[in-house]
py3Dmol code that shows the C-alpha trace and the ligand (Angstrom):
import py3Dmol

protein = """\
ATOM      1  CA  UNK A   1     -78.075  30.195 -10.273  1.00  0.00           C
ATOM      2  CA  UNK A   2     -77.800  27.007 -12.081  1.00  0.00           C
ATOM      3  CA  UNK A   3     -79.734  23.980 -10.449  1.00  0.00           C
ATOM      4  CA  UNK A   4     -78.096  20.439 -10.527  1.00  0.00           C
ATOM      5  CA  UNK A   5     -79.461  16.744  -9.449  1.00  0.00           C
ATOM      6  CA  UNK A   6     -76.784  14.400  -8.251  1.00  0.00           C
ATOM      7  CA  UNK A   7     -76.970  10.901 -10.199  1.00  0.00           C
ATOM      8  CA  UNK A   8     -74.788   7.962  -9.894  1.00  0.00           C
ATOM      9  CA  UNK A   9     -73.258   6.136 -12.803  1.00  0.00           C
ATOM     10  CA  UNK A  10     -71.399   2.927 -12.464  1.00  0.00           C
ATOM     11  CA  UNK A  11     -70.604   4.085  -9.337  1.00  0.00           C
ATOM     12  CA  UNK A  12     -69.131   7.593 -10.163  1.00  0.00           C
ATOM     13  CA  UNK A  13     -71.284  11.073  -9.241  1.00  0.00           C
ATOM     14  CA  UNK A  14     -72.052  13.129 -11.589  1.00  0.00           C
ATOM     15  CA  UNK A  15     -74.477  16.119 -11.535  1.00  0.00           C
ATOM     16  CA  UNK A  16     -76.476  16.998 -14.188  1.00  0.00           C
ATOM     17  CA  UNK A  17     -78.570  20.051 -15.116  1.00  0.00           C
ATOM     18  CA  UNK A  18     -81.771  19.645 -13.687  1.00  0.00           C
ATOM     19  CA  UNK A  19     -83.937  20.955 -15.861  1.00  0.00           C
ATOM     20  CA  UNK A  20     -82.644  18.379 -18.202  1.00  0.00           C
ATOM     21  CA  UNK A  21     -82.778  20.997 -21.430  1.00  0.00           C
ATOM     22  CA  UNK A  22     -78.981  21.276 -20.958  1.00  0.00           C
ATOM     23  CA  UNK A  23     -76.392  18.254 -21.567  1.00  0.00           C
ATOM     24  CA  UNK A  24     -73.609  19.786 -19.862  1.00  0.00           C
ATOM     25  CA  UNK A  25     -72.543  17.904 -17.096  1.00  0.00           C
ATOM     26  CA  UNK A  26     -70.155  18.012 -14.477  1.00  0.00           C
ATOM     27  CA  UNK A  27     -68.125  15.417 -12.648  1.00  0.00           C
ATOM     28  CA  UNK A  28     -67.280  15.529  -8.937  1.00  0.00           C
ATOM     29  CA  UNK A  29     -64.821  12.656  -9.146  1.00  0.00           C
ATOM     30  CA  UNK A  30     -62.848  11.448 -11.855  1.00  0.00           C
ATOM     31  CA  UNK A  31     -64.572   8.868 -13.518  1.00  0.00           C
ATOM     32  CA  UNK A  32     -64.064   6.476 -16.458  1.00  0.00           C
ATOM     33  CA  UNK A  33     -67.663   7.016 -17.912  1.00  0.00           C
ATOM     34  CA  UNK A  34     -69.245   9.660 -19.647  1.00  0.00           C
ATOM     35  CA  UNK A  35     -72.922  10.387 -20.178  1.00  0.00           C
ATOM     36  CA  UNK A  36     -72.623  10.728 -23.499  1.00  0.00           C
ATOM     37  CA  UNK A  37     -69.116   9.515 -25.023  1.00  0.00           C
ATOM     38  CA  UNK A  38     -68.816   8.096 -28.558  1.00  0.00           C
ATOM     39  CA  UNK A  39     -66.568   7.190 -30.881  1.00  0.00           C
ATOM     40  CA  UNK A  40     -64.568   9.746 -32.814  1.00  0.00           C
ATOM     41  CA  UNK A  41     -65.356  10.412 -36.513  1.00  0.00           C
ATOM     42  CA  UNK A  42     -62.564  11.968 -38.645  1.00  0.00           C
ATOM     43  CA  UNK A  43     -63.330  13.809 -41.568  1.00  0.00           C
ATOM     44  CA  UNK A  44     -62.652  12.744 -45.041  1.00  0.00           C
ATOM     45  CA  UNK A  45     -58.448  11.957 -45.217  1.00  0.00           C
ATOM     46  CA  UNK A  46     -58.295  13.833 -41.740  1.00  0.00           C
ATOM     47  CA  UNK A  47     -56.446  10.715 -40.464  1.00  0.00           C
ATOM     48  CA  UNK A  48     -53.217   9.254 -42.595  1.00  0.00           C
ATOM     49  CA  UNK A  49     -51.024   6.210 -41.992  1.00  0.00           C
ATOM     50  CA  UNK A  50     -48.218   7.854 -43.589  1.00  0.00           C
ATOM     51  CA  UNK A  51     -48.436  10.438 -40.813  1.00  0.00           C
ATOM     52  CA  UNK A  52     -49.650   7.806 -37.933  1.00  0.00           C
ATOM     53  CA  UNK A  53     -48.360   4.905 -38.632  1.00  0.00           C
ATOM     54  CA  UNK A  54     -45.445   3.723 -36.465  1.00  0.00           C
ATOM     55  CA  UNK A  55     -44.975  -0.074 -38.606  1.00  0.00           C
ATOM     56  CA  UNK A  56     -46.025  -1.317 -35.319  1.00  0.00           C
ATOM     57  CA  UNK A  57     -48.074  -4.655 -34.654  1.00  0.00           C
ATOM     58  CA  UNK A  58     -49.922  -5.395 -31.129  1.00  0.00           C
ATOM     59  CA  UNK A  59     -49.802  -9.197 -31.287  1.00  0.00           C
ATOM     60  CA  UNK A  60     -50.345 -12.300 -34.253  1.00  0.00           C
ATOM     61  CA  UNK A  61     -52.159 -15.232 -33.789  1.00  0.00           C
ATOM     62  CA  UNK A  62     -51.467 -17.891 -36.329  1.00  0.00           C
ATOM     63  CA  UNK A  63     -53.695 -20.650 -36.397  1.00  0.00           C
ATOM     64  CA  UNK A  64     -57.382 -19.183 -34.809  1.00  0.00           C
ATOM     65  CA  UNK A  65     -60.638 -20.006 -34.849  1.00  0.00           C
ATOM     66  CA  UNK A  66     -62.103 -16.736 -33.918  1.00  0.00           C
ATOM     67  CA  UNK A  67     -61.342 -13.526 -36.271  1.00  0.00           C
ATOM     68  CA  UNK A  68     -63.592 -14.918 -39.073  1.00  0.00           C
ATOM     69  CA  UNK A  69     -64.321 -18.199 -41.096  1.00  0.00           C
ATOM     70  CA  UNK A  70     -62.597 -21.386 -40.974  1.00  0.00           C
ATOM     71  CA  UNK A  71     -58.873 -21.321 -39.361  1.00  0.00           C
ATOM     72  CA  UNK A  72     -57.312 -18.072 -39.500  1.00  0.00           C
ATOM     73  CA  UNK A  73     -53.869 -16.492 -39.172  1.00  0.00           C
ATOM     74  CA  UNK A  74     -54.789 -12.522 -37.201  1.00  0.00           C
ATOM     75  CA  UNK A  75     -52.448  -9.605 -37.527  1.00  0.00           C
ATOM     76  CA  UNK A  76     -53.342  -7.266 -34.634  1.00  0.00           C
ATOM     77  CA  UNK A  77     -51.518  -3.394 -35.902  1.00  0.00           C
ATOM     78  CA  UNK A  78     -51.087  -1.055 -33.494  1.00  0.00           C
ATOM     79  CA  UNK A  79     -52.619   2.154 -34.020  1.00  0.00           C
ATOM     80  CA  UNK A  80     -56.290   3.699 -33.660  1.00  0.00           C
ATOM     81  CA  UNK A  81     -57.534   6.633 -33.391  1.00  0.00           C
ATOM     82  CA  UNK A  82     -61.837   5.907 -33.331  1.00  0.00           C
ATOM     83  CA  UNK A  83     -61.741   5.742 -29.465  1.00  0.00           C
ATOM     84  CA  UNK A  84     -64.417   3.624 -29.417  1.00  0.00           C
ATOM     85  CA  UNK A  85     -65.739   3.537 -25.474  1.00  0.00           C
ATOM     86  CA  UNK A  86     -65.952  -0.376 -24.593  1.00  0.00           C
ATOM     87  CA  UNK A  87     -63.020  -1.379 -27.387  1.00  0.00           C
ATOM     88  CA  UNK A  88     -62.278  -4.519 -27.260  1.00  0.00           C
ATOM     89  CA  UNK A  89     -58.604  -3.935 -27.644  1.00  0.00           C
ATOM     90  CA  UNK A  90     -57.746  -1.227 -25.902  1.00  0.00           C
ATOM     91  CA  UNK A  91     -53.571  -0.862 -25.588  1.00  0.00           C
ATOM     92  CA  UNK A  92     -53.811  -1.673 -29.722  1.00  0.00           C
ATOM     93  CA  UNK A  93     -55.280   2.148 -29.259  1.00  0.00           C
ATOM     94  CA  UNK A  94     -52.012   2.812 -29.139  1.00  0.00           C
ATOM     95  CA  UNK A  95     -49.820   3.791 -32.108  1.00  0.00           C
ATOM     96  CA  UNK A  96     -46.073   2.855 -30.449  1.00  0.00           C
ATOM     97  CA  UNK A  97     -47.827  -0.323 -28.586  1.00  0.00           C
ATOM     98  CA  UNK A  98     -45.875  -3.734 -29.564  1.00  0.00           C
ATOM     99  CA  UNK A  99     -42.922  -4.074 -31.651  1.00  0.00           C
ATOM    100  CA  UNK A 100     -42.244  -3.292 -34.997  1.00  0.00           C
ATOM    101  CA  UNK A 101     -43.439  -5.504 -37.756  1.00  0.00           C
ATOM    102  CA  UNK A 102     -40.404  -6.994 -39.841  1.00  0.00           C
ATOM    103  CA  UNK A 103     -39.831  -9.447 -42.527  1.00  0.00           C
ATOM    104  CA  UNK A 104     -39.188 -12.005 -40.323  1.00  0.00           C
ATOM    105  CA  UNK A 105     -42.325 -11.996 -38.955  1.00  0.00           C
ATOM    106  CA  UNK A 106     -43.359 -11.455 -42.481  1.00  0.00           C
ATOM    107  CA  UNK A 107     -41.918 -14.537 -43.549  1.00  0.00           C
ATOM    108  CA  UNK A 108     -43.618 -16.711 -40.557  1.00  0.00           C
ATOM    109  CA  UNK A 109     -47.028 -15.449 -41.757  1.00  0.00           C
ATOM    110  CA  UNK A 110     -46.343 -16.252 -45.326  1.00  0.00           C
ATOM    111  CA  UNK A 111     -45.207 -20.019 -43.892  1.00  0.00           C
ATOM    112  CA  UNK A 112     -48.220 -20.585 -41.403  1.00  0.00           C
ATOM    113  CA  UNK A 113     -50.849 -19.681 -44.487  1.00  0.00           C
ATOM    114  CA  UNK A 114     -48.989 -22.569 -46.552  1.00  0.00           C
ATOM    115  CA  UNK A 115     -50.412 -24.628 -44.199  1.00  0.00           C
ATOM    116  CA  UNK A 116     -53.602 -26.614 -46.140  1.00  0.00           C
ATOM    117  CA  UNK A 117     -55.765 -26.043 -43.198  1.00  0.00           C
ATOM    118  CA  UNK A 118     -55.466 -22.205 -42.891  1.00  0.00           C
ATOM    119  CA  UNK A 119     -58.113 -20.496 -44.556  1.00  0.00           C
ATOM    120  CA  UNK A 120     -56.858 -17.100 -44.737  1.00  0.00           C
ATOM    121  CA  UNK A 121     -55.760 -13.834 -43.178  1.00  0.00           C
ATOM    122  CA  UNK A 122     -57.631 -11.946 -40.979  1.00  0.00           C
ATOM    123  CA  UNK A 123     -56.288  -7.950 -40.083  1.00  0.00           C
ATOM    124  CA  UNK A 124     -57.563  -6.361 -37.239  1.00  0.00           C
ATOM    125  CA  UNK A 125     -55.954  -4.613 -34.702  1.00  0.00           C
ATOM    126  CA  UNK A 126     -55.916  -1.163 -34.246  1.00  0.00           C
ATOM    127  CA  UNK A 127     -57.067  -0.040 -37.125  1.00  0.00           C
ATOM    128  CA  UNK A 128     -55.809  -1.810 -40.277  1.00  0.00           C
ATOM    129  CA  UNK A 129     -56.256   0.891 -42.423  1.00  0.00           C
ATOM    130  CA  UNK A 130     -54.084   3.623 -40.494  1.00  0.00           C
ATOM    131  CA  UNK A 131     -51.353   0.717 -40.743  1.00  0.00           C
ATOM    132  CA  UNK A 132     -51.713   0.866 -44.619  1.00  0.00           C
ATOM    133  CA  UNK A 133     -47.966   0.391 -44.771  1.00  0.00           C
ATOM    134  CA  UNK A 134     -47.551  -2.834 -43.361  1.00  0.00           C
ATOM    135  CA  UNK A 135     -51.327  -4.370 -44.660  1.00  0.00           C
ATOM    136  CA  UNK A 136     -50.594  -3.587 -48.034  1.00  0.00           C
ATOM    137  CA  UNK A 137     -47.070  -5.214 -48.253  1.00  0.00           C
ATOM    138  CA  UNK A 138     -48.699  -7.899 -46.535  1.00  0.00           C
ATOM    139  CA  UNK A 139     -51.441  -8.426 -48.831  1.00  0.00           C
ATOM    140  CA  UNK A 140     -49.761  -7.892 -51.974  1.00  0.00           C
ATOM    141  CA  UNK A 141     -47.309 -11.020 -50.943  1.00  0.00           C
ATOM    142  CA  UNK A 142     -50.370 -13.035 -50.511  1.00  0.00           C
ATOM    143  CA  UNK A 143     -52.021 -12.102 -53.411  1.00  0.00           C
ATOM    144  CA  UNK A 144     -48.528 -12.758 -55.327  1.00  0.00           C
ATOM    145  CA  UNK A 145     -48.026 -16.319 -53.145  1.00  0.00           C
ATOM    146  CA  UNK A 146     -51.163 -17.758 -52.622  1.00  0.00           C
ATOM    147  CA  UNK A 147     -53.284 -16.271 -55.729  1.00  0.00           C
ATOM    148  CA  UNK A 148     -56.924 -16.202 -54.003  1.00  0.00           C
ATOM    149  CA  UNK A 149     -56.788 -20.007 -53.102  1.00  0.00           C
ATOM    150  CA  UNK A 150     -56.510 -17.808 -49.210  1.00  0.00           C
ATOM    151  CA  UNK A 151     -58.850 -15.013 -48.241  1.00  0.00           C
ATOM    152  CA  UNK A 152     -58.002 -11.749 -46.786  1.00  0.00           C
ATOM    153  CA  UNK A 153     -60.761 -10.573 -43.898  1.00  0.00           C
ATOM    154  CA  UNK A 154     -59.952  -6.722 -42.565  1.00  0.00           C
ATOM    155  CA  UNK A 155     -62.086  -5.370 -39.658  1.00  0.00           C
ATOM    156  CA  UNK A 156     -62.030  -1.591 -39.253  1.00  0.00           C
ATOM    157  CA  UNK A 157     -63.416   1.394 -37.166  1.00  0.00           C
ATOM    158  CA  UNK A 158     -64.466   3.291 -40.779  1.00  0.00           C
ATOM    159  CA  UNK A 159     -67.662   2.618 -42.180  1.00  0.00           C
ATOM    160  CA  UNK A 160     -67.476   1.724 -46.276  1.00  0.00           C
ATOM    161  CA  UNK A 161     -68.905   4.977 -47.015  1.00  0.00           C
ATOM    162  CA  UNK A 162     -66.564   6.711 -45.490  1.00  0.00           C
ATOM    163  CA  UNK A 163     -63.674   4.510 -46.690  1.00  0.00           C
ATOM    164  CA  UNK A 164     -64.992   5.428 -50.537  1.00  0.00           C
ATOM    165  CA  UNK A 165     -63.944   8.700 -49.070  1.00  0.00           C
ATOM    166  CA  UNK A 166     -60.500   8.503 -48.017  1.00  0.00           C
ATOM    167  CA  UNK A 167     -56.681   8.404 -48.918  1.00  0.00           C
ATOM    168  CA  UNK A 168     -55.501   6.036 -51.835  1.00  0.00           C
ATOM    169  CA  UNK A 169     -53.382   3.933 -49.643  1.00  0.00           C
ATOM    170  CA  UNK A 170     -57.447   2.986 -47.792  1.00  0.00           C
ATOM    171  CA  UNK A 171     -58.918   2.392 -51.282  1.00  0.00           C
ATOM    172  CA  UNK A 172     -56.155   0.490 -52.796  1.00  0.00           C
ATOM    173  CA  UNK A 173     -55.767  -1.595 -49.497  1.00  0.00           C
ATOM    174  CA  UNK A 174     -59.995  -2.155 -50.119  1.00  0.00           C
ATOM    175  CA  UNK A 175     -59.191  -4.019 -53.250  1.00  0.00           C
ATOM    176  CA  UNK A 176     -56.839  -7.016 -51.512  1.00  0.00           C
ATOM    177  CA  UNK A 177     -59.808  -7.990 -48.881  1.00  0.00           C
ATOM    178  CA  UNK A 178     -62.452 -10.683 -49.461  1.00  0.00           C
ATOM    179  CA  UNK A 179     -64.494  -9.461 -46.102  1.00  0.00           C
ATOM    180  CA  UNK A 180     -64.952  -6.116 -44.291  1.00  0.00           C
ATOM    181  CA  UNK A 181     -66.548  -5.522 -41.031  1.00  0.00           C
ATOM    182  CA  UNK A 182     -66.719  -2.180 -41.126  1.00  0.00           C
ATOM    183  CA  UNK A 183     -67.766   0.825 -38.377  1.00  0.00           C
ATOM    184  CA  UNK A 184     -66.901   1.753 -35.010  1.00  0.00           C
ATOM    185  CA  UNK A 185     -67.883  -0.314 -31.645  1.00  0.00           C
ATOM    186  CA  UNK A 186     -71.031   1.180 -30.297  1.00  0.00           C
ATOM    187  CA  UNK A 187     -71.561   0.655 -26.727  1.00  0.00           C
ATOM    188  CA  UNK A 188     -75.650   1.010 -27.032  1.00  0.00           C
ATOM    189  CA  UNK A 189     -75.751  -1.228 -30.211  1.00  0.00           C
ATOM    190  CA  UNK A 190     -73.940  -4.134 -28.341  1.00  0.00           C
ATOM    191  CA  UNK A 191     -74.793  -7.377 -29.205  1.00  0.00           C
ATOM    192  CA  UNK A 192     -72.245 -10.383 -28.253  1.00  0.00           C
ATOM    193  CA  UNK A 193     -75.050 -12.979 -30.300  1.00  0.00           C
ATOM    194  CA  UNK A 194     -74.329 -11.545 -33.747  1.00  0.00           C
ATOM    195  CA  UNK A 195     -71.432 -13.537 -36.044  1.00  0.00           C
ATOM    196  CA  UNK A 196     -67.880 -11.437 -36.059  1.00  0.00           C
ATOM    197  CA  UNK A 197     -69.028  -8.388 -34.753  1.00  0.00           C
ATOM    198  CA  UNK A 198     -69.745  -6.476 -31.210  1.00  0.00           C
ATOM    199  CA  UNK A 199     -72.359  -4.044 -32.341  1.00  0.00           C
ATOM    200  CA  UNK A 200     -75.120  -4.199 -34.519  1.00  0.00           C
ATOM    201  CA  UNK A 201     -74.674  -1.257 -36.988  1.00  0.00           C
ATOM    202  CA  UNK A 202     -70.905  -3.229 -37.967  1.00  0.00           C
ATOM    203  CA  UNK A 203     -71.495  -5.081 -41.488  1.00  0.00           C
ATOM    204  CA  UNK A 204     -69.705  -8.424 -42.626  1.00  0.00           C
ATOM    205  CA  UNK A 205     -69.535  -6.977 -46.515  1.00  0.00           C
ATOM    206  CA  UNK A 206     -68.421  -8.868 -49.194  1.00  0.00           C
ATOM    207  CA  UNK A 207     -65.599  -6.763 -50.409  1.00  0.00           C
ATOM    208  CA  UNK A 208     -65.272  -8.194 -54.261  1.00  0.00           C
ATOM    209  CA  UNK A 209     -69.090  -7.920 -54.783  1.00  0.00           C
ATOM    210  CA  UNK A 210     -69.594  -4.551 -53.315  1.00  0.00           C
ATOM    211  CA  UNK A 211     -66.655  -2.749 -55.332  1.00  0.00           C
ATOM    212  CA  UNK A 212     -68.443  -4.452 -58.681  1.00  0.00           C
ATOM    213  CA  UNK A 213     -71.434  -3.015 -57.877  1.00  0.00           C
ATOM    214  CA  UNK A 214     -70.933   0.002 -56.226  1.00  0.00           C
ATOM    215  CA  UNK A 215     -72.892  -0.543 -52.945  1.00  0.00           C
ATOM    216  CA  UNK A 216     -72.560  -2.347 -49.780  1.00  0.00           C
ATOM    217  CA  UNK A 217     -73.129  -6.126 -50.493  1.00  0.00           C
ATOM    218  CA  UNK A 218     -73.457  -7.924 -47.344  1.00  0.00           C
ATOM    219  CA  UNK A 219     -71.535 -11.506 -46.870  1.00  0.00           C
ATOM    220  CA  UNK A 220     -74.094 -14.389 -48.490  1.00  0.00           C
ATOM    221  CA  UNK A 221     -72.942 -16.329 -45.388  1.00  0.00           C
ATOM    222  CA  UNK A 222     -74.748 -13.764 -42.799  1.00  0.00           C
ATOM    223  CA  UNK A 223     -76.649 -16.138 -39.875  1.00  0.00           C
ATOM    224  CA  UNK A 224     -76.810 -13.376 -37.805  1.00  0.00           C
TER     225      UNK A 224
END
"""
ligand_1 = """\
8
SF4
S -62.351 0.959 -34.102
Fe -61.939 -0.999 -33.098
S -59.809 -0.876 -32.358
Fe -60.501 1.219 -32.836
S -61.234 2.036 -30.873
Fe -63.001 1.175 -31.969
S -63.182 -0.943 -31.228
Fe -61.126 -0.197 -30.673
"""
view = py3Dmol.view(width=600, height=400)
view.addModel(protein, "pdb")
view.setStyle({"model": 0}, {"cartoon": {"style": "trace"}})
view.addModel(ligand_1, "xyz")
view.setStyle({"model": 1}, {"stick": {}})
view.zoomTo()
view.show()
């Protein structure tokens, strides 16, 4: 017969084997934690935009101070599939959250960069790079518009490993950005004193730099 201890976990019971060699557990109510829950990680090309994406955007923010340097214009897509416990964005998870991104909107972004003040684009969401659709039009207007007089910062739930890995649409969408902060939320690496980033094994990576020299260059800006 199997032997179980009854624990308590942010106020949920749970009971666990007791001899501790197994990590099966069972839940007698249900709960929103988990002993052990992490994010997901897909397999190389395992997730696709072109068979995700629904074109959808969770919210834009022209004109904040928060999603990178200087004053920034954020795209939030809808769409992600890391399941990150503790995301900071959690109806974005969605793929069909928010309305549809259109030119109009398109249009507004391209209008509130003009601006002299606005440093730059920021793309975060969701996961930018299962909304490869909509980032790359995006990007390719600004690149087209505004040269690189504005930068282009992306966060995402892939590491760059794993993005040198993946689907075209990823790679080519790699090539727009100035900044990555790459890699999933991690609940047990959480750290709200670091620069850009909830967990300490996310990077801010200098995109340019890193492509040119084949590794993982980390932003020369870095304070923390
Ligand atoms: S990668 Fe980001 S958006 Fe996706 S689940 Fe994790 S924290 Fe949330």
């Amino acid at each position: 017969m199997t032997s179980t201890i009854r624990i308590s976990i942010g106020g949920d019971t749970q009971f666990v084997d007791k001899s501790m060699k197994s990590t099966s557990v069972t839940k007698a109510n249900s709960s929103k934690h988990s002993l052990n829950k992490q994010p997901r990680n897909p397999k190389p090309e395992e997730w696709l935009a072109s068979k995700l994406s629904q074109q959808k955007i969770a919210d834009y923010k022209p004109f904040n101070f928060v999603d990178g340097e200087g004053v920034r214009c954020s795209l939030y897509v809808s769409g992600c599939k890391f399941a990150c416990p503790g995301c900071y964005n959690k109806v974005a998870q969605s793929f069909n959250y928010g309305t549809v991104y259109t030119q109009e909107l398109e249009d507004q972004i391209i209008k509130d960069l003009s601006e002299d003040y606005v440093q730059g684009l920021t793309l975060l969401g969701g996961e930018p790079f299962l909304n490869t659709q909509i980032c790359l039009k995006l990007v390719k207007r600004i690149r087209k518009v505004f040269g690189n007089s504005k930068d282009i910062w992306s966060w995402t739930g892939y590491t760059w490993d794993e993005l040198q890995q993946e689907s075209e649409d990823k790679k080519e969408l790699l090539t727009y950005l100035d900044i990555l902060v790459d890699g999933r939320f991690l609940n047990d690496k959480k750290d709200l004193t670091l620069q850009f980033r909830g967990s300490s094994n996310q990077r801010i990576i200098d995109v340019p730099n890193s492509l040119a020299q084949d590794k993982v260059v980390i932003w020369n800006k870095l304070v923390k």
